[in-house]
Steps between C-alpha positions, in 0.01 A plus 500: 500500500611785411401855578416762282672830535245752473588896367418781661319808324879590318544199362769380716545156647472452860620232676424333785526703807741400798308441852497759753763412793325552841642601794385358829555776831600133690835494259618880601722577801260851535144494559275758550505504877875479510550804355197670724665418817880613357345792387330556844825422661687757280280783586506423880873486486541852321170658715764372821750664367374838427333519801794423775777689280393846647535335874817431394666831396289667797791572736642725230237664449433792813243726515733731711746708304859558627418879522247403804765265645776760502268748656409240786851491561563868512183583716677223760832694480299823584260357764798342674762864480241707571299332794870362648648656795837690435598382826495126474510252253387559146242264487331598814192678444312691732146357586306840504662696235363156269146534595528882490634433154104378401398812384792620330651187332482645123661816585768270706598285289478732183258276329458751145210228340160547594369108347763326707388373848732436803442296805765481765482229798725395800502108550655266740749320344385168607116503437487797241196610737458896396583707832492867322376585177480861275384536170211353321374120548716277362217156397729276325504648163806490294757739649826585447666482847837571666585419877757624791573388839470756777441535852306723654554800745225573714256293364097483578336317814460148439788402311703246679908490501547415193832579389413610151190461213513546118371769350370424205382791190296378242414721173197426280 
């Protein structure tokens, strides 16, 4: 038996056509859900990594500028020359002239920048409990801060001995 080869509308021959080659998803290494879930996993792993890279560089990046922490320092330099005794130590501060100080503490301490907000505090060295404090509330904000040890001459009731406290400027 032979088959007749039949012509198309130009007149050509055609021949017998070759069988379509299936291919079963059971022969493939990828399937559908495969590539779902390394997909998913892919866009986890970048969505990871965008979201903990600013947690990383975070410590480099302050929201107090080095013109607020030189001016901490300097407003310490002045609180401690000016409110010292010439007759002792140079770190020892007197207790009244400090809370007297309140009122006055921009004109003090020269502050020239009316945004920039000081708060000054005397702590105990050991429990940084606040004994005296001048200025405006310091609430845990980001502040640039500078410290000094000093002792203080003629200090307020209540006290204690202590032998000296940290006073401590912060600038915001």
């Amino acid at each position: 038996m032979t088959r007749k080869r039949t012509q198309n509308r130009n007149g050509r021959a055609r021949g017998r056509r070759q069988r379509t080659l299936s291919i079963s998803l059971r022969d493939r290494g990828q399937t559908t859900q495969d590539f779902a879930v390394g997909i998913g996993v892919f866009i986890l792993a970048v969505a990871f990594v965008f979201t903990f890279l600013p947690t990383i560089l975070t410590p480099f990046d302050s929201s107090v500028s080095g013109g607020q922490t030189a001016q901490a320092d300097r407003i310490a330099d002045r609180l401690v020359d000016n409110l010292s005794d010439s007759d002792t130590s140079p770190n020892t501060i007197n207790g009244t002239a400090f809370d007297e100080a309140d009122g006055e503490l921009d004109k003090r301490v020269g502050l020239r920048t009316a945004g920039d907000q000081v708060s000054v505090q005397i702590e105990q060295l050991n429990e940084s409990e606040t004994v005296m404090s001048i200025g405006h509330e310091y609430n845990g904000q980001s502040a640039a801060s500078s410290a000094r040890i000093v002792t203080i001459n003629e200090p307020p009731s209540g006290l204690g001995d202590e032998a000296a406290y940290r006073l401590v400027v912060r600038v915001w």
